[in-house]
N, CA, C and O of each residue as an XYZ file, in Angstrom:
472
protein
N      23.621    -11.821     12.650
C      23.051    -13.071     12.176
C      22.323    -12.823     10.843
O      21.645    -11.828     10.584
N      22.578    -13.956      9.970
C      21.870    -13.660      8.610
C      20.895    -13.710      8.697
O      20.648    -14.515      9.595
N      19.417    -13.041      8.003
C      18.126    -13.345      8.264
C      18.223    -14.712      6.609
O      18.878    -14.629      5.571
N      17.078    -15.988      7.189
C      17.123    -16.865      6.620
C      15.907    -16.204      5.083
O      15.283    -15.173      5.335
N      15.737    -16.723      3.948
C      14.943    -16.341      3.355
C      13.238    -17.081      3.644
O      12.977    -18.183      4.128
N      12.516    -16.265      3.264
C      11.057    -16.630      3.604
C      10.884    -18.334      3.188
O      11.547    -18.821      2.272
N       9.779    -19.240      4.100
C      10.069    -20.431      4.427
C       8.582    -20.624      3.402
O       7.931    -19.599      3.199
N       8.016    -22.153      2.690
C       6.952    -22.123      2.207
C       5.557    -22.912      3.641
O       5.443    -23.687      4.591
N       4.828    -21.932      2.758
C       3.384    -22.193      3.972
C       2.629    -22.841      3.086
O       2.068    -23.845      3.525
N       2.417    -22.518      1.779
C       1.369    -23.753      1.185
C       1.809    -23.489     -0.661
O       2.173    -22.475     -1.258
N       1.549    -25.015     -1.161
C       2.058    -25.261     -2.520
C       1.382    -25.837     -3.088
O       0.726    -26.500     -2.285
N       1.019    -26.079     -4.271
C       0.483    -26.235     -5.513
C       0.884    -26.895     -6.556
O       1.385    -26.191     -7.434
N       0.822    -28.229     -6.794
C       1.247    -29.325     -7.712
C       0.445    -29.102     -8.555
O      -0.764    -29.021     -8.340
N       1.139    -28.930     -9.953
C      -0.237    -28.944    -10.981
C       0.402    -29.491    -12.000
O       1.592    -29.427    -12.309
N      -0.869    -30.266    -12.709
C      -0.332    -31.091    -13.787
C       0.948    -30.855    -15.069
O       1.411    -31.707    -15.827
N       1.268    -29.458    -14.968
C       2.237    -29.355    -15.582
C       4.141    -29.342    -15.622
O       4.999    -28.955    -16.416
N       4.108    -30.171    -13.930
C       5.438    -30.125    -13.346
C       5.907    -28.604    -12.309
O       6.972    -28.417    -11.722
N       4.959    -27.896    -12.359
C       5.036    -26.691    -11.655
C       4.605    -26.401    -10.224
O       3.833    -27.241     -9.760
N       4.774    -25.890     -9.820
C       4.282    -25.828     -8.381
C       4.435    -24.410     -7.926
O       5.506    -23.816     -7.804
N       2.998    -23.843     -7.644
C       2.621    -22.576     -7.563
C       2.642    -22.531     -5.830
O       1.916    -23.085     -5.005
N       3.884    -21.556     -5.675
C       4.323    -21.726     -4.158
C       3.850    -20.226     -3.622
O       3.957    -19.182     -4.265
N       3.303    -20.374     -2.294
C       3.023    -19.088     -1.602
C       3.707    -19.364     -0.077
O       3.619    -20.240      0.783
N       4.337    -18.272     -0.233
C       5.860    -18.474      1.544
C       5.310    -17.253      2.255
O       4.719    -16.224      1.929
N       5.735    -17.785      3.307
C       5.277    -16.997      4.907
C       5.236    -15.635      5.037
O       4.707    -14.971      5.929
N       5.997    -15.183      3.819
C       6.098    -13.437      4.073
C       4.869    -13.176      2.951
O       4.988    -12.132      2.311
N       3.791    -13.955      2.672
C       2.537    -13.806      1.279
C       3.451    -13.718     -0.204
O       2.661    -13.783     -1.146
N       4.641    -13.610     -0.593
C       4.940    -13.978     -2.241
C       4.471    -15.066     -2.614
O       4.419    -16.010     -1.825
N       3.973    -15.186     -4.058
C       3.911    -16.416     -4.384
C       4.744    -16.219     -5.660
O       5.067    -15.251     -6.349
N       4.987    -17.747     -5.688
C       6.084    -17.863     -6.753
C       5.741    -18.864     -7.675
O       4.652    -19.340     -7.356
N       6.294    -19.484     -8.874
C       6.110    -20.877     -9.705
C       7.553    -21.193    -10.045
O       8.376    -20.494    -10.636
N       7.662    -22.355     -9.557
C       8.400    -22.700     -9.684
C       8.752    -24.459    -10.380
O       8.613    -25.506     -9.747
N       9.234    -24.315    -11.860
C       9.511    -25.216    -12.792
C      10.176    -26.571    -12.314
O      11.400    -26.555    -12.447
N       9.711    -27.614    -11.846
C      10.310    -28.643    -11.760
C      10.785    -29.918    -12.796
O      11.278    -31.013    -12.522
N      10.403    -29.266    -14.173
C      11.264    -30.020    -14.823
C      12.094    -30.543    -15.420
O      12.184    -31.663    -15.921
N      13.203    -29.089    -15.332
C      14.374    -29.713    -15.314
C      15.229    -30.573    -14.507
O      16.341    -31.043    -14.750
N      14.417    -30.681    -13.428
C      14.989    -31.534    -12.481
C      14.955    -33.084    -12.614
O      15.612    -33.918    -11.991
N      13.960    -33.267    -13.650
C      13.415    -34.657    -13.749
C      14.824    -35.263    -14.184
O      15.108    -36.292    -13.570
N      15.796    -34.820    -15.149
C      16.760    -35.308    -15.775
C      18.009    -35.708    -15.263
O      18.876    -36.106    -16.041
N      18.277    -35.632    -13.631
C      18.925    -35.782    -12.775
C      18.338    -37.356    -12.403
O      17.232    -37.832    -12.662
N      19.559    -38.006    -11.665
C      18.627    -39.657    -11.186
C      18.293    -39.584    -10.065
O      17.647    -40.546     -9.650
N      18.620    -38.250     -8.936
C      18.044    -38.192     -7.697
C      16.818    -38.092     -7.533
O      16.302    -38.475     -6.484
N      15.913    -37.416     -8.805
C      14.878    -37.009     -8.838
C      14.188    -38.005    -10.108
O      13.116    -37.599    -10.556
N      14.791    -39.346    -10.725
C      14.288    -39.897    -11.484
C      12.317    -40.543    -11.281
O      11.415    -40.624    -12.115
N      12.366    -40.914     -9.619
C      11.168    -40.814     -9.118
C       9.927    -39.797     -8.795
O       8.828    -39.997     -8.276
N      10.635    -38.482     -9.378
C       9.910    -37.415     -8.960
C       8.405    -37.324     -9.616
O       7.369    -36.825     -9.176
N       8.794    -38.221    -11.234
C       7.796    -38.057    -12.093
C       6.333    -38.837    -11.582
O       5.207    -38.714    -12.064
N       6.680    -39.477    -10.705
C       5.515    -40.637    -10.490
C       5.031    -40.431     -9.300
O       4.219    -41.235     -8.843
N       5.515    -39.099     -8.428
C       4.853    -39.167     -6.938
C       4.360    -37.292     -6.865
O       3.799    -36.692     -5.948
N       4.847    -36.772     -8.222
C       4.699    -35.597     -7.853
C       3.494    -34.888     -7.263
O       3.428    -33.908     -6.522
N       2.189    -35.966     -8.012
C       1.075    -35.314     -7.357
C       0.840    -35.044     -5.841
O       0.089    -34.308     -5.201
N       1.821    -35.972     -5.539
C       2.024    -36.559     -3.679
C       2.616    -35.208     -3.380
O       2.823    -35.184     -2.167
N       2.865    -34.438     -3.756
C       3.605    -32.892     -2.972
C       2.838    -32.569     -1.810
O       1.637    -32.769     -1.624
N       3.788    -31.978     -0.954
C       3.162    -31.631      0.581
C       4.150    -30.732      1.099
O       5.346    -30.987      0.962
N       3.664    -29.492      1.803
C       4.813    -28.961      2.320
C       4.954    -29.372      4.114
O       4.017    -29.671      4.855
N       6.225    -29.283      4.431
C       6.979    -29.952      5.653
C       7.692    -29.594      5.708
O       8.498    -29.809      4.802
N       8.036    -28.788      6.727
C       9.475    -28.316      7.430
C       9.621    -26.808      6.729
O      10.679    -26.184      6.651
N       8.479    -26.415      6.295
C       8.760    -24.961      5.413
C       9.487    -25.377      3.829
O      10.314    -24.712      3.204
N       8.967    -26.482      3.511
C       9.561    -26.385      2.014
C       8.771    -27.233      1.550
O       7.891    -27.625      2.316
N       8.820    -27.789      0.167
C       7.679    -29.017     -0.393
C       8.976    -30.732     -0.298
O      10.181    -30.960     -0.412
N       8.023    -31.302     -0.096
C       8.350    -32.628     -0.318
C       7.469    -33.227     -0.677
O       6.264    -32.990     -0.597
N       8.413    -34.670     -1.418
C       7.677    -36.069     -1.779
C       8.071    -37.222     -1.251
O       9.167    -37.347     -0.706
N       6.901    -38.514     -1.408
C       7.468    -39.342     -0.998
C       8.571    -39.973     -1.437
O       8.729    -39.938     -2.657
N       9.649    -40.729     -0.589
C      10.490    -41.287     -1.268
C      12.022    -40.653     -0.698
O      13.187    -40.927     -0.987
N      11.372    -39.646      0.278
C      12.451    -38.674      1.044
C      13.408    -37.300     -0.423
O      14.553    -36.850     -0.428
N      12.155    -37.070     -1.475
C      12.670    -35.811     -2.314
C      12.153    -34.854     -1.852
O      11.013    -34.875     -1.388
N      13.036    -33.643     -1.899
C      12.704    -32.314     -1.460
C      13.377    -31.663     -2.571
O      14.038    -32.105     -3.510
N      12.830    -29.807     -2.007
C      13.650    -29.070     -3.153
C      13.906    -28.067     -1.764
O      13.149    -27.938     -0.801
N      15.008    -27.522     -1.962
C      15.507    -26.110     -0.681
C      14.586    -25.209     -0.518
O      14.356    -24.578     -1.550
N      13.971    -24.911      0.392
C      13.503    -23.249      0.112
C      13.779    -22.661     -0.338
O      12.975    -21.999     -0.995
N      15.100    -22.392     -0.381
C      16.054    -21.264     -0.920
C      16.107    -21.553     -2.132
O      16.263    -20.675     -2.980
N      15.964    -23.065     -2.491
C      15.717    -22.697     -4.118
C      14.559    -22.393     -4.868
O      14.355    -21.844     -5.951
N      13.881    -22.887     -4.017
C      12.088    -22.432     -4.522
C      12.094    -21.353     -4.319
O      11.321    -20.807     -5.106
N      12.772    -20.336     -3.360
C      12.318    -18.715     -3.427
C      13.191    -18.034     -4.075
O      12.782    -16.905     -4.348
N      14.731    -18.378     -4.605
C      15.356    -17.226     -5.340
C      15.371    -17.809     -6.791
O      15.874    -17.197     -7.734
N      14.641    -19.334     -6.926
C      14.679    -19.563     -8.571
C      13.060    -19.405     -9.096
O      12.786    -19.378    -10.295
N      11.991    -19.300     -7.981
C      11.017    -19.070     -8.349
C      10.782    -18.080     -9.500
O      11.749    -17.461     -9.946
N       9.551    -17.895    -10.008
C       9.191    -16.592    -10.623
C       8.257    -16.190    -10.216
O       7.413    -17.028     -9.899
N       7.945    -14.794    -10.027
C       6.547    -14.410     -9.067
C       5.702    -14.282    -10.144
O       5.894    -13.922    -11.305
N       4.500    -14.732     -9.392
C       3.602    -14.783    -10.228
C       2.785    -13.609    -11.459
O       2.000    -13.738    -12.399
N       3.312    -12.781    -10.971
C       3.015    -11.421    -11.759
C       3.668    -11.717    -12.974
O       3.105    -11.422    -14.029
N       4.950    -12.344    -12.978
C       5.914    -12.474    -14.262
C       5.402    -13.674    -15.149
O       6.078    -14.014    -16.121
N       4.267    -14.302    -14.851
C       4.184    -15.715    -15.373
C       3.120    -15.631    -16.187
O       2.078    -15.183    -15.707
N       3.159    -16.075    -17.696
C       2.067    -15.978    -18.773
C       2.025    -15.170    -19.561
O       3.019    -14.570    -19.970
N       0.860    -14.981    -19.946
C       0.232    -13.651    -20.871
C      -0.512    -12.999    -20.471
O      -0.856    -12.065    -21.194
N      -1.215    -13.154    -18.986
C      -2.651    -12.498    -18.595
C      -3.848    -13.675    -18.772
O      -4.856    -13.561    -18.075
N      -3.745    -14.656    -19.586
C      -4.820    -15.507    -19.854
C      -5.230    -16.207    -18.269
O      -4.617    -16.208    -17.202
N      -6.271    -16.657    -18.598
C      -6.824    -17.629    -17.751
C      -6.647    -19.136    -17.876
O      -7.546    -19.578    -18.592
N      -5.711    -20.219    -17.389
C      -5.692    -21.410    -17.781
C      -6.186    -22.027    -16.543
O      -6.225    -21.575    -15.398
N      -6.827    -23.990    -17.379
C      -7.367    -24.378    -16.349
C      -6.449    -25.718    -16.104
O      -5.978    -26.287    -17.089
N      -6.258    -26.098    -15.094
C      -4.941    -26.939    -14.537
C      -5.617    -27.795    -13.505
O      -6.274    -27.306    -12.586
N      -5.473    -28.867    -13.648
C      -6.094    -30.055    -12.422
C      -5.202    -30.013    -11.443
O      -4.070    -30.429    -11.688
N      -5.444    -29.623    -10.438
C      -4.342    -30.195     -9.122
C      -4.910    -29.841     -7.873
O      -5.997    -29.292     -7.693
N      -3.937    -30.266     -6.877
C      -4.243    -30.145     -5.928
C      -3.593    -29.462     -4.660
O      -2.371    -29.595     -4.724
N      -3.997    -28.768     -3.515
C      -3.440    -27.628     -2.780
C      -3.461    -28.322     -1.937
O      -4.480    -29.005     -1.832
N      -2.484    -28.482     -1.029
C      -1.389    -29.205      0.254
C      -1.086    -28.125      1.456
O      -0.010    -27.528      1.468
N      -1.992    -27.922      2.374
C      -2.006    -27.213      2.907
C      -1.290    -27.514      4.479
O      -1.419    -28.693      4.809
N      -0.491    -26.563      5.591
C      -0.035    -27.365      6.735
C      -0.788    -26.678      7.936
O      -1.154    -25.515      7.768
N      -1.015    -27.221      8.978
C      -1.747    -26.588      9.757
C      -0.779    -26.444     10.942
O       0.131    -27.255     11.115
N      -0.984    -25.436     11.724
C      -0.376    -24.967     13.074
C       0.117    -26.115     13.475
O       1.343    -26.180     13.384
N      -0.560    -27.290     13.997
C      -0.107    -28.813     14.660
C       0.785    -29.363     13.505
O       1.662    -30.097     13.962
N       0.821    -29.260     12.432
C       1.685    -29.973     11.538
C       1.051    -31.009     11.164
O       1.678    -32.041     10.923
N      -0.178    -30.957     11.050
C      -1.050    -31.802     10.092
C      -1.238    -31.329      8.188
O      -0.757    -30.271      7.783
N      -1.734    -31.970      7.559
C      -1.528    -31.828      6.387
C      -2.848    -31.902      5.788
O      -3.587    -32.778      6.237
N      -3.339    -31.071      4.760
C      -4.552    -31.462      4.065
C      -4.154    -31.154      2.864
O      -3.427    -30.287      2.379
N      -5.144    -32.558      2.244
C      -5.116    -32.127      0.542
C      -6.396    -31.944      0.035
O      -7.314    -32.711      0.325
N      -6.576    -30.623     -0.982
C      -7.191    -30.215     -1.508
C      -7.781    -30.509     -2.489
O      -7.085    -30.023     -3.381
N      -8.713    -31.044     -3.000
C      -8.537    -30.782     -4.845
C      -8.716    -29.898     -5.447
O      -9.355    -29.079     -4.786
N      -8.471    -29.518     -6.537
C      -8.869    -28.441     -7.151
C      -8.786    -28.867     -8.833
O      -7.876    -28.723     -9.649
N     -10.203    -29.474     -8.960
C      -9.863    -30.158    -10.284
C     -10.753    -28.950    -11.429
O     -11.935    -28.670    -11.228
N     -10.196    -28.532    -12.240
C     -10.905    -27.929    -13.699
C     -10.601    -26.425    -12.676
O     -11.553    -25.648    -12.596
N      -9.517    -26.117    -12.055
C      -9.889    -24.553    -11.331
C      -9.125    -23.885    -12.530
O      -8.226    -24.208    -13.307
N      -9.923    -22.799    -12.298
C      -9.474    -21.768    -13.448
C      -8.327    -20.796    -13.078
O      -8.752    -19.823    -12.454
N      -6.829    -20.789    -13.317
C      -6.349    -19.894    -12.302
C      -6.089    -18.557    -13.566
O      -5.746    -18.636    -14.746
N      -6.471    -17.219    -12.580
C      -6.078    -15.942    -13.308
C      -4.434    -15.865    -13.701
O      -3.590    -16.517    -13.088
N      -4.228    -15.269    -14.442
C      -2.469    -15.285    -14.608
C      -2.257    -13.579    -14.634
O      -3.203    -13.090    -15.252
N      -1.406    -12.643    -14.203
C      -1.564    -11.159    -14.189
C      -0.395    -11.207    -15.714
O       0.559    -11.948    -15.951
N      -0.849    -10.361    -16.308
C      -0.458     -9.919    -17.581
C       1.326     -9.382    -17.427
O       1.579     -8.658    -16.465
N       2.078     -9.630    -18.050
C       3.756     -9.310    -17.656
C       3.289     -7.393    -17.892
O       4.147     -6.525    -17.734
């Protein structure tokens, strides 16, 4: 049996179309959602993205959009690879799922996130 690839446990919408994903085995990844905007499946994506939530082990929005796991974990980039080392500050908010399959949202407005140097 194939082993499936690692599923997401909690994600990160941030104002720049990105979404800073951390999956069940602890990687975290970022992963670029805007090339997707240019597709018409995802023409709504632009207006609900803050709405991100993960469900079912992957992120969704309202409106019934998702992205695969499998594409969030083999198109991701880990976070080690992302930036210059700087510190940027990004408004958003962390979507967290709990054991029962409840959902919380976070804010995290003016957070400063570290970036590790390539």
């Amino acid at each position: 049996m194939e082993e499936l690839l690692p599923r997401v446990k909690n994600a990160e919408a941030r104002s720049d179309y990105t979404i800073l994903i951390t999956f069940q085995n602890g990687e975290r990844k970022e992963y670029d959602v805007k090339p997707l905007l240019q597709y018409p499946m995802y023409r709504n994506l632009e207006k609900v993205f803050p709405a991100a939530a993960v469900q079912f082990g992957t992120v969704v929005w309202p409106g019934d959009l998702d992205i695969s796991p499998d594409t969030l974990y083999m198109n991701g980039k880990p976070v080690n690879d992302i930036g210059d080392g700087s510190a940027v500050t990004v408004p958003s908010v962390t979507f967290q799922q709990a054991e029962d399959g409840s959902m919380s949202a976070i804010p995290q407005r003016g957070k400063k996130t570290a970036r590790a140097a390539q």
